[in-house]
N, C-alpha and C positions, 0 to 999 in steps of 0.2 A: 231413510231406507226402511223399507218395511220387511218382516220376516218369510212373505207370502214366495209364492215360486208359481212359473209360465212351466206347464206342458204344451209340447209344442211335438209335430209331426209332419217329418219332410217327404217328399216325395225323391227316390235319387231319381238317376237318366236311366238305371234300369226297370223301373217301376216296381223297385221296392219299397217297401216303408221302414223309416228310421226314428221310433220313439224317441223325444228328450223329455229332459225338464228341465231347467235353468231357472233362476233368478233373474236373468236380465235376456230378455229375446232378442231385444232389438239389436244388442250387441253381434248377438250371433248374427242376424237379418245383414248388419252390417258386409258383411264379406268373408268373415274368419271361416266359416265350415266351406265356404266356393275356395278361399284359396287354397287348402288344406293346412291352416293352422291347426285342426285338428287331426292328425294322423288317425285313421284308423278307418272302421266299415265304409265311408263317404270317400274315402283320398282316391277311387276307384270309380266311383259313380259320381260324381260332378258331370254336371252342374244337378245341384238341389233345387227342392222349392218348396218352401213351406206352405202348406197345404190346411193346415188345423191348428190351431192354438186355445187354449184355456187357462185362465188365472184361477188359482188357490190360494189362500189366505195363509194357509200351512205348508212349508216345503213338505212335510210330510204326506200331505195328501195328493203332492201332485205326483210324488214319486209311487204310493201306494197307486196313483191310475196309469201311474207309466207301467209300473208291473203287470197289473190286471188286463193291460191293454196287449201286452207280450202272447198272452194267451190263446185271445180272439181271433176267431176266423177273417180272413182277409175282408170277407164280406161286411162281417161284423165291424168292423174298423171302416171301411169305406161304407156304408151306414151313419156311423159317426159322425165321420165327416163332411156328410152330406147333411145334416142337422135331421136325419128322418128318423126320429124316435120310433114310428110303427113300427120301420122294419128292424130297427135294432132290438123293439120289444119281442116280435116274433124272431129273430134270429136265437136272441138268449133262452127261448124258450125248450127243453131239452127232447131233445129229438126220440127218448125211448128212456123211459122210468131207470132210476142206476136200479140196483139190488140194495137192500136192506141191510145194513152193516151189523144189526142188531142179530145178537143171538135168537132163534125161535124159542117159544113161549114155550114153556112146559107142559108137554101134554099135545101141543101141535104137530102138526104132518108135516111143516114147513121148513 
C-alpha cells in the first residue's frame, strides 16, 4: 500500500462538477458513488462520470489540488480536463492588477 492518493473529478447528470481525492479510485469507479453509497452532493445527481483523474505521491498534495481546484472558474477546470495547458496558462493569468497591500512609501502620493 503506498501513502500516495487519486484526485479524481466527476461529472454529475446535471453538469456539475464534483472534486475528490481518495486513495483507491477504482474502488469508487466500482459503483459505490452510482449507487449512493455515499450519501450526500451526488445521491441527487446520478448517474456520475468520472471525467479527470491525477495520481500524487502525497495525500497531501492531492487534497491541497482538490482545494485550489474549489476555487477555479468553471473554465478553468474544464481546461484541465481537457489536458490544454495554454488555455489554462491564459485563464490563470489575472484579468486586472490586485491593489498593493503594502503600505505607500514615505513621502509618496500613493
Amino acid at each position: 500500500m503506498t501513502d500516495g492518493a487519486w484526485l479524481y473529478i466527476l461529472r454529475c447528470s446535471d453538469g456539475s462538477y464534483l472534486r475528490w481525492d481518495h486513495s483507491d479510485v477504482a474502488r469508487n469507479q466500482s459503483g459505490a458513488v452510482q449507487c449512493g453509497a455515499f450519501q450526500g452532493y451526488t445521491v441527487t445527481r446520478r448517474p456520475v462520470e468520472l471525467i479527470f483523474s491525477q495520481w500524487f505521491d502525497r495525500i497531501a498534495d492531492a487534497i491541497e489540488k482538490r482545494r485550489k481546484l474549489k476555487n477555479w472558474s468553471r473554465a478553468k477546470k474544464e481546461a484541465l480536463i481537457r489536458g490544454d495547458f495554454e488555455s489554462l496558462e491564459q485563464l490563470a493569468k489575472r484579468k486586472s492588477p490586485y491593489p498593493s497591500r503594502r503600505p505607500p512609501a514615505a513621502g509618496s502620493s500613493g
